[in-house]
N, C-alpha and C positions, 0 to 999 in steps of 0.2 A: 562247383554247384551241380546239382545232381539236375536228371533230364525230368523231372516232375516239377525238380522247383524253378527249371526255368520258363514253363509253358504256365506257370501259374505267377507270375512275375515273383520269386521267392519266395512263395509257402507250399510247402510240401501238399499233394492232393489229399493226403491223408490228414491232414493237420484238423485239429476241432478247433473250431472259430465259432462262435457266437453266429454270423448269419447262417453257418450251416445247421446248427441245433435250435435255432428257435423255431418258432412251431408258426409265426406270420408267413416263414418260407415257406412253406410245405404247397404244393398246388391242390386246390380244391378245396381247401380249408374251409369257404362259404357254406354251410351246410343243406343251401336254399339253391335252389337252380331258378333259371332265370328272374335272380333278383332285380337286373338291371331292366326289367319287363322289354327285351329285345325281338323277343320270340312271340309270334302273337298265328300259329297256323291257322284258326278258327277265324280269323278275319278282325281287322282294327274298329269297328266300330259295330254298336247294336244296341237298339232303343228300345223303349217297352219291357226293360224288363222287370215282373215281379217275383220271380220264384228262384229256388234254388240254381246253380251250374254253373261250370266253365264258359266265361263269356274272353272275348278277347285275347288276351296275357298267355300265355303257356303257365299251366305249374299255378295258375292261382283262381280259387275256386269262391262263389258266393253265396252266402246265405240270406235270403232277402222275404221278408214277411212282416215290413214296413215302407214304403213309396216306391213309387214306378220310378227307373233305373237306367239311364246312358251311360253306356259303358265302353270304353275307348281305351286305344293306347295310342298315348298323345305325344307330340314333340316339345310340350314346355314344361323343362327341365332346368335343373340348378344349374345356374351359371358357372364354367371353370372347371367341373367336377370329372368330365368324360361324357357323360351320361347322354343317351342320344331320343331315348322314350322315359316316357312313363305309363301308369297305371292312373288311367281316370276315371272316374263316377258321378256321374253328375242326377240330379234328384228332379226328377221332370214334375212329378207330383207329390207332397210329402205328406206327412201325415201325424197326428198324438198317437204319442206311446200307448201301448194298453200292456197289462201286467205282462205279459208272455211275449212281447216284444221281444225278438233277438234278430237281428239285421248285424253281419260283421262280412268282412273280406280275409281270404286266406289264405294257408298254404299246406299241406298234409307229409311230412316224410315216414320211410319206411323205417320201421326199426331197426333191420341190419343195415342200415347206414349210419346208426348212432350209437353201436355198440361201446367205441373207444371213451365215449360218455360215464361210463361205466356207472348209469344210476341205481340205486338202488343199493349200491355196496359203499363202504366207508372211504374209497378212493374215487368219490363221483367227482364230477368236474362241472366248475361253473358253467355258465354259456354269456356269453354278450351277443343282443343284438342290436345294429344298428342302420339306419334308414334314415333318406331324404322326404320329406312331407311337408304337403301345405295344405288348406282349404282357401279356396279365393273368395269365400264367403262365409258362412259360420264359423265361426273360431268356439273354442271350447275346450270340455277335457277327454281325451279321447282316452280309454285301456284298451292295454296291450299286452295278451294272454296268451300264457304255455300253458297249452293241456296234455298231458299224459293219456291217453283214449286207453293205454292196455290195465292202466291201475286204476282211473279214473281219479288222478292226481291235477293239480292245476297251480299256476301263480300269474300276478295278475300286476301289473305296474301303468302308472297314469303318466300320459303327458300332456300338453299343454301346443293345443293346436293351435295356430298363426295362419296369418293370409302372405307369408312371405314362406318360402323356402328355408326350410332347418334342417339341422344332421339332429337325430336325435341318437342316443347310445343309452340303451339301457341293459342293466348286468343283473343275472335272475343268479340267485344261488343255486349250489349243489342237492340235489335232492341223495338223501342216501334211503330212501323207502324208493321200493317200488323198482323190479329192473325191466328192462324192455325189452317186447320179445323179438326174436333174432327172427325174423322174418319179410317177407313182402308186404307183412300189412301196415297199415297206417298206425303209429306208434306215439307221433308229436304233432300236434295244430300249433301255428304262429297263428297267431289272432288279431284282428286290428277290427273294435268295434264300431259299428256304427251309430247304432241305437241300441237301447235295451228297455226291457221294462222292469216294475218292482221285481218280478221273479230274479230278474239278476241285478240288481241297487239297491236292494231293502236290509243287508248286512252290513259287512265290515270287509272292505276290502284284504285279499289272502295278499299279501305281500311278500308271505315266504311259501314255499311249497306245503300243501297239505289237500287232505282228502278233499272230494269237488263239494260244495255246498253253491249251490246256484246263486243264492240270493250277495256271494261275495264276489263273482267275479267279474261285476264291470259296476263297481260304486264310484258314482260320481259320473259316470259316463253323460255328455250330453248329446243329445236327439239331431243327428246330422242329418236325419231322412225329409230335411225340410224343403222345399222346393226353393231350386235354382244354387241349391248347395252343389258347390264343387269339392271332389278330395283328388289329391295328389298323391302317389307314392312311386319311387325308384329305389335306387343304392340297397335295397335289403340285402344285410346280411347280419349270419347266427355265423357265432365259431365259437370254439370252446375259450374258458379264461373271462378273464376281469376288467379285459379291454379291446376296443374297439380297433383293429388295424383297417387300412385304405380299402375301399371295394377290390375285391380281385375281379379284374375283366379278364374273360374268355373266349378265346376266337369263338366267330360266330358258326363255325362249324361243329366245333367242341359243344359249346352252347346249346346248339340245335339237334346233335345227338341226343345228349341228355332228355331232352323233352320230347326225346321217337321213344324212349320208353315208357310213357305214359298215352301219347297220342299222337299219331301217322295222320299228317293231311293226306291222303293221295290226289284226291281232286280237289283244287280249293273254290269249284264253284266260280261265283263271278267276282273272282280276284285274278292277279295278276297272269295265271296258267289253266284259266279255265274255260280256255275257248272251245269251238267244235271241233271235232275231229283230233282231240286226244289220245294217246295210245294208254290201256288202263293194265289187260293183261292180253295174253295168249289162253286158247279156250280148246273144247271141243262140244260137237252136235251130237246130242242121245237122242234118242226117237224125233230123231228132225224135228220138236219142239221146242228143244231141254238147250242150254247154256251153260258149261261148267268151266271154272277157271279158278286156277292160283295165282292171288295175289304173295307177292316174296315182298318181305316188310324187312328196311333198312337198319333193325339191328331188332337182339330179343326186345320184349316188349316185357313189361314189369309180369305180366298174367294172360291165360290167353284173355287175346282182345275180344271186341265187339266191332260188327260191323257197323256204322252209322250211313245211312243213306237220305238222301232227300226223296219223299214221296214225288215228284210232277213225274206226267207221262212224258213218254218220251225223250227223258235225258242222258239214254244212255242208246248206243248204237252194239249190233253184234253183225258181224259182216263175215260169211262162210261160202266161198264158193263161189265167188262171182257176186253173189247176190248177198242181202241182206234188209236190217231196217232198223227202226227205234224200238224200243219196250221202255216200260216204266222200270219202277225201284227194283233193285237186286237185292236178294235174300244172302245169309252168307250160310256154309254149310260148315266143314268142319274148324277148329279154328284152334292154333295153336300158336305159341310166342313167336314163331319167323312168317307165321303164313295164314292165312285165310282162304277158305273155298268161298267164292263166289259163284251165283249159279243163279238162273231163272228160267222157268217152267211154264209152260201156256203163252208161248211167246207173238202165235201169229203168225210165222214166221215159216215160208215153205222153203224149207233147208234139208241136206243130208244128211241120216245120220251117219257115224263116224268122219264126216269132215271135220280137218281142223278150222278154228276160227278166231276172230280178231275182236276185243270187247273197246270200246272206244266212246267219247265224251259224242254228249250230240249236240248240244250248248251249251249258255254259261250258267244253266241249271243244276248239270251238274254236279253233285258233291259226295265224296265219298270220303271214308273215315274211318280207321284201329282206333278206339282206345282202350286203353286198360287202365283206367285214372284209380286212383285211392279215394 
């Protein structure tokens, strides 16, 4: 017996076997980063809301222009499954539909990560997605829509909400119109509606791929934006094919990588690292007024980022020399995929210039933030 086939209990390493060609092997196969809603930098919980943006979740974004909105990531989760969060919403004040109603929760990926998709040519490839969901109070029919944003293509499939926990698995066919573009921008929305109005119910729902016609893509849809409605979602996941294999879990560092390219906490404010006396960067003093500093951000980031800051005074400390004190919000200056200038001007502050200095948390006010979301 040769020295390969012994360390592989007798199959040669080279040998093709079925687990090694099937394509459920392959790591990363999910197409969706944190489907398991693990990841939540922006903080677990936040009330009042009615407008668009990234609340909670990493990686999932909202459209909201029907009821005021609690948004959580929650610990009840399908029994048995792995699953340790989910994605909550809950409807503090609801509201009637009016025609132009669209209220949905989402996910946006870039196109060169879906190249292998191959849509738009005669070898395109199905997709299945599949996801754990409940509502603990309105049940109804909810859709659940692929958009194409680069051809302005879409398909639209319904399911059948519950107040219990279900795997749902739905399989969207091959598009062969329309290819995607090979880049950083947003190329495919997963869709999960909440409400809608006649603008999008007054057709025929698309059930197979085709050009976007509004009034087809969420027929039937019923009005979850009612008060004291609860929705649930976990286990998402897209992969290519015509069926549904097991969640892929991924270390939670792996995981967490993933979603530094779209958004860096660096300070998480009044969570669990965001006491006083933080260390943020290393600085220096321009005309004993001035504040300049590099932030290094822990991997590229999809686009240069944006700085996000919390306006209160005083949340941030700059210590040079011996001496120092508070200033308000930091400005960012230049800004590229690994790094960010941070800098503030009119400080107050009688410091030297060319000293170096130290920029650091002054409470748990606190917050700073990269993103470069889609």
């Amino acid at each position: 017996m040769s020295k390969s086939q012994i360390a592989t209990g007798g199959i040669a390493d080279d040998a093709v076997t079925t687990a090694k060609t099937s394509y459920s092997a392959f790591p990363f196969r999910n197409l969706i980063i944190n489907g398991d809603m693990s990841i939540a930098q922006r903080g677990t919980s936040v009330s009042g809301k009615t407008a668009d943006g990234y609340y909670t979740t990493d990686r999932w974004n909202h459209s909201i222009n029907l009821g005021t909105w609690s948004i959580d990531q929650a610990t009840d989760v399908p029994t048995g499954q792995g699953f340790a969060k989910s994605h909550k919403m809950t409807c503090t004040a609801g509201g009637s539909t009016s025609a132009g109603t669209q209220t949905y929760f989402h996910t946006r990926l870039e196109g060169q990560n879906l190249q292998m998709l191959k849509k738009g040519t005669s070898n395109a490839e199905s997709l299945t997605l599949s996801f754990f969901a409940k509502s603990a109070t309105t049940t109804g029919t909810m859709c659940v829509e692929l958009f194409d944003t680069d051809n302005s293509r879409q398909i639209s499939k319904q399911i059948s909400l519950t107040t219990s926990w279900t795997k749902y698995t739905i399989t969207y066919d091959a598009d062969t119109t329309g290819t995607l573009n090979n880049d950083n921008g947003a190329s495919l929305y997963i869709i999960f509606w909440v409400s809608a109005g006649s603008n999008f119910t007054s057709g025929t729902l698309s059930e197979t791929w085709t050009s976007n016609t509004n009034a087809n893509r969420a027929v039937g849809q019923t009005n979850f934006a009612v008060t004291n409605t609860e929705l649930y979602f976990t286990g998402v996941q897209l992969e290519v094919g015509t069926s549904a294999s097991d969640f892929e879990f991924l270390p939670v560092d792996v995981n967490l990588m993933r979603c530094y390219r779209y958004c860096v906490d660096l300070i998480k404010g009044n969570q669990e690292d965001g006491a006083a006396n933080e260390p943020i960067c290393n600085g220096r003093i321009d005309n004993a007024d001035q504040f300049a500093g590099i932030l290094v951000l822990p991997t590229e980031m999809r686009a240069n980022p944006s700085l996000i800051v919390n306006d209160i005074s005083g949340s941030f400390y700059v210590g040079a020399g011996g001496n120092g004190g508070t200033i308000s919000t930091l400005s960012s200056g230049e800004s590229l995929r690994r790094t960010i200038e941070v800098a503030k001007s009119s400080m107050g502050l009688s410091l030297s210039a060319g000293d170096g200095a130290v920029l650091l948390t002054a409470n748990s006010n606190s917050i700073l933030r990269a993103e470069a979301e889609l």
